[in-house]
FIDRENLUM-724280 format. One line per 3 residues: their letters; for each residue x, y, z of N, C-alpha, C, CB. Coordinates in steps of 0.1 Angstrom, whole numbers, plus 5000, padded with zeros to 4 digits. Glycine has a CB too. Example, Ala and Ser with C-alpha at 12.3 -4.5 7.8 and 13.67 -1.06 7.14 Angstrom:
! FIDRENLUM-724280
AS	5132/4943/5078/5123/4955/5078/5132/4967/5078/5113/4955/5090 | 5128/4978/5071/5137/4989/5071/5129/5000/5079/5141/4994/5057
! end
This chain:
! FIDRENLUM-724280
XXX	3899/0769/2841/3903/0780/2850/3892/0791/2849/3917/0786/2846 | 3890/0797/2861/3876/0809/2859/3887/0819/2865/3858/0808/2869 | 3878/0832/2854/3888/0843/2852/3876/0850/2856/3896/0846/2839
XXX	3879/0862/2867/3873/0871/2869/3869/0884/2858/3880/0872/2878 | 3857/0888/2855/3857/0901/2848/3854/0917/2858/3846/0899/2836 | 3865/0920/2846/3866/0937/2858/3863/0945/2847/3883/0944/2868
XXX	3858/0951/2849/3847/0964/2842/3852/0977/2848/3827/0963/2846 | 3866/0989/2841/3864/0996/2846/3860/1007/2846/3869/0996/2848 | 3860/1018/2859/3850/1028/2858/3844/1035/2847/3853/1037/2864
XXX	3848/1035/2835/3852/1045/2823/3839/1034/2814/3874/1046/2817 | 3847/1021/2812/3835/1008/2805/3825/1010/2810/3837/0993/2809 | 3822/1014/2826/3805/1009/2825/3801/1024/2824/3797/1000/2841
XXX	3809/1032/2826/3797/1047/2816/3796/1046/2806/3800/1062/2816 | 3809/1042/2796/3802/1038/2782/3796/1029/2781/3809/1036/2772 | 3791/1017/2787/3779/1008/2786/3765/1016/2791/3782/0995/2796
XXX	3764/1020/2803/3756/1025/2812/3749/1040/2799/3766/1030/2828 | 3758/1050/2796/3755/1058/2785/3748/1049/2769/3771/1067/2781 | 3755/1042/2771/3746/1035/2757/3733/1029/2758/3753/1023/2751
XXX	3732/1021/2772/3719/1013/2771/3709/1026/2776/3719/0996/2781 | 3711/1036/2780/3702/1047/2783/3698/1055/2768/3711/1058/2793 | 3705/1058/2763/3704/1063/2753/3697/1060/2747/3712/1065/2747
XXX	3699/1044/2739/3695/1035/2733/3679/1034/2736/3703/1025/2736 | 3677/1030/2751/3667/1027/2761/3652/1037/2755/3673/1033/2779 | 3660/1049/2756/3650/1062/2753/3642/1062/2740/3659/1075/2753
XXX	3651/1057/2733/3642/1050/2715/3641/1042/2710/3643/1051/2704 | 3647/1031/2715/3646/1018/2714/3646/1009/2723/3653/1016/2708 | 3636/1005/2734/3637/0997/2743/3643/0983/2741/3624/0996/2747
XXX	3636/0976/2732/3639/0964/2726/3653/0961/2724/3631/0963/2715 | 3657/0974/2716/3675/0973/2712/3677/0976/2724/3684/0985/2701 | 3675/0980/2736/3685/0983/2744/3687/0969/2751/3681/0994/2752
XXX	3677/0962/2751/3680/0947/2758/3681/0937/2752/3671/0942/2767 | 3682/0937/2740/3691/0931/2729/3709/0937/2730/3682/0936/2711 | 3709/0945/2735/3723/0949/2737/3729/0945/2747/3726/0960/2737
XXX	3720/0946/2759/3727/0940/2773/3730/0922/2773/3714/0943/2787 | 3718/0918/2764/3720/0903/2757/3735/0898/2753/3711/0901/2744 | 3734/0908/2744/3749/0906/2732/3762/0910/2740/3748/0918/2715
XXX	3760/0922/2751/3770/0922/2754/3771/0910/2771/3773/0937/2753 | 3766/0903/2774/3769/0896/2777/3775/0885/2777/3766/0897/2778 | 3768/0880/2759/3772/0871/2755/3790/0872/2751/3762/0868/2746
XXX	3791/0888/2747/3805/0887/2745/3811/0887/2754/3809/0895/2739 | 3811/0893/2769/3817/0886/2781/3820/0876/2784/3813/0886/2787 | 3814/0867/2776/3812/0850/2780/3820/0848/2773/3799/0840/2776
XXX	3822/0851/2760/3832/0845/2748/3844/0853/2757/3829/0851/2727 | 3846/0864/2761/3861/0870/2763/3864/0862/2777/3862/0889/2766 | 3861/0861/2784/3864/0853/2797/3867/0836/2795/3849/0854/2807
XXX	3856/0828/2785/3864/0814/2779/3877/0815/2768/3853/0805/2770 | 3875/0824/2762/3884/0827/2751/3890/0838/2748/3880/0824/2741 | 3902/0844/2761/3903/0861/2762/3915/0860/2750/3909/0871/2781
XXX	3920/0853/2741/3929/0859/2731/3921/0859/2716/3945/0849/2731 | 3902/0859/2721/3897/0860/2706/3896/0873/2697/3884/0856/2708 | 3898/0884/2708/3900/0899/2698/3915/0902/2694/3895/0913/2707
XXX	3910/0908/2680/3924/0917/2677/3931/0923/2687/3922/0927/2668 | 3942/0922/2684/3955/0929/2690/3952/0943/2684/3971/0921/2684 | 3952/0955/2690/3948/0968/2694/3965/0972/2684/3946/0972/2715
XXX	3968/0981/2679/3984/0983/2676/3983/1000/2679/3990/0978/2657 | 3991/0998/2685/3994/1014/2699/4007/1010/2697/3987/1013/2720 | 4014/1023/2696/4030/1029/2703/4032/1031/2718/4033/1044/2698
XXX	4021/1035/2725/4020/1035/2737/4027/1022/2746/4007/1038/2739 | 4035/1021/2755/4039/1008/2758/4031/1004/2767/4052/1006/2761 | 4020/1014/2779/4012/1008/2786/3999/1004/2784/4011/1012/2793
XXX	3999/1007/2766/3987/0998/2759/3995/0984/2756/3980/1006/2743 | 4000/0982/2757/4007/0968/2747/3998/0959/2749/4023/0961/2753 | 3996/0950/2742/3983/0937/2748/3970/0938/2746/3981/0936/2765
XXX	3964/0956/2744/3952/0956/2743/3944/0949/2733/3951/0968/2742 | 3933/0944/2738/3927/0936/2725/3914/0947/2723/3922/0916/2729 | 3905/0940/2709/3893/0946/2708/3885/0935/2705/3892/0957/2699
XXX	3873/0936/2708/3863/0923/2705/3848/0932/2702/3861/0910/2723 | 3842/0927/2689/3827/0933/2687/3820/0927/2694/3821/0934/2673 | 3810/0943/2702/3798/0934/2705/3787/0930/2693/3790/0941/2715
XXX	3780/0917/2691/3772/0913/2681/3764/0918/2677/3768/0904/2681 | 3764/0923/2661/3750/0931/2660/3746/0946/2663/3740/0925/2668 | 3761/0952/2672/3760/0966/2674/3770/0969/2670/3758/0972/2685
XXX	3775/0985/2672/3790/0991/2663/3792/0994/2672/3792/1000/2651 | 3798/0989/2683/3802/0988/2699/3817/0977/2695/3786/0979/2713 | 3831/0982/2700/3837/0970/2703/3841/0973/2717/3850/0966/2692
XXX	3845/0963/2723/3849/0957/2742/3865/0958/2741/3844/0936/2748 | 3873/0970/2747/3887/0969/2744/3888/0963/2759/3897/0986/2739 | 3901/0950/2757/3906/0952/2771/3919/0942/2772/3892/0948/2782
XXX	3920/0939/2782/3934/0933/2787/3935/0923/2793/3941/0939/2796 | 3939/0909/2789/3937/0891/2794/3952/0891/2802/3936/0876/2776 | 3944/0894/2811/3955/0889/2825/3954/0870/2827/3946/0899/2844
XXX	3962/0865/2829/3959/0848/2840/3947/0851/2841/3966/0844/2858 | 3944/0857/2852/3928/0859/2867/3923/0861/2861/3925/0869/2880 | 3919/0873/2847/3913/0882/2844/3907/0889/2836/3915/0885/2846
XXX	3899/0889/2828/3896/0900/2820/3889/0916/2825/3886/0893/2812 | 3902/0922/2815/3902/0940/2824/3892/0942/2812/3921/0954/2827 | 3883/0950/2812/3876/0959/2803/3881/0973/2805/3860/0959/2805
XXX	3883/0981/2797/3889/0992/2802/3880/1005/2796/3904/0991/2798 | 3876/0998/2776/3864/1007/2777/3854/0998/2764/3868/1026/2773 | 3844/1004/2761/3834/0997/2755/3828/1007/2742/3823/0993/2767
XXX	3831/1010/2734/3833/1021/2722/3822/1023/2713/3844/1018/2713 | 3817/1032/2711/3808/1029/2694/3817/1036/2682/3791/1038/2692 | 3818/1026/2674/3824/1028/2667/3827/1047/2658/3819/1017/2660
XXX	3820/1049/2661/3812/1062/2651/3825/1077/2661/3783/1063/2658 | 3827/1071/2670/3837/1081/2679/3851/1074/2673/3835/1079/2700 | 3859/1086/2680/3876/1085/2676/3878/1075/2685/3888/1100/2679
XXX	3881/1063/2682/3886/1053/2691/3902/1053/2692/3882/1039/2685 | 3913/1057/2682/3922/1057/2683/3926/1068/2694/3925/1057/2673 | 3917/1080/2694/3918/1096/2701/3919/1090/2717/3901/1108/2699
XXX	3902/1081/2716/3896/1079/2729/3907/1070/2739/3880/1071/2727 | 3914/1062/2732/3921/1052/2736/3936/1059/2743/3923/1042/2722 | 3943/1066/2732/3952/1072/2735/3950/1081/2747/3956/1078/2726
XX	3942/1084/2751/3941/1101/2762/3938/1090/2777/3918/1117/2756 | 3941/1074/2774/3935/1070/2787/3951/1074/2796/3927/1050/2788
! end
């Protein structure tokens, strides 16, 4: 079955802000990141129940998963629909993920 991936608005500014950032002092890391996070796209789209289960009180988080990207302190939070893999956001670890997550 092929499952669509949806990246939303919020994911690709935290992707888009990272590989810029990154870009600016580290070229090489930055396309070693677009690599890795591709590759983790690949793994979440063949195998969307491979990340941890997220544990939120919130009931319209329920489901959320998290998946590391390889080699960076980035994880890929998101939601395995049938159709779909939702990305909702894409994190460095080093921020309040529990904060960032809750305020969506």
């Amino acid at each position: 079955m092929t499952r669509d991936l949806i990246v939303s608005e919020a994911a690709d500014e935290d992707i888009n802000g990272y590989i810029t950032y990154t870009n600016e002092r580290r070229p090489e890391a930055a396309r070693r990141f677009v690599a890795a996070l591709r590759h983790a796209f690949a793994q979440l789209l063949s195998m969307p129940e491979i990340g941890h289960v997220w544990e939120t009180e919130r009931r319209d988080l329920e489901g959320l998963r998290a998946w590391r990207v390889n080699d960076f302190p980035l994880s890929i939070f998101y939601f395995s629909h049938p159709d779909a893999i939702e990305v909702i956001r894409v994190l460095h670890h080093s921020r309040d993920i529990k904060a960032t997550l809750e305020d969506l």
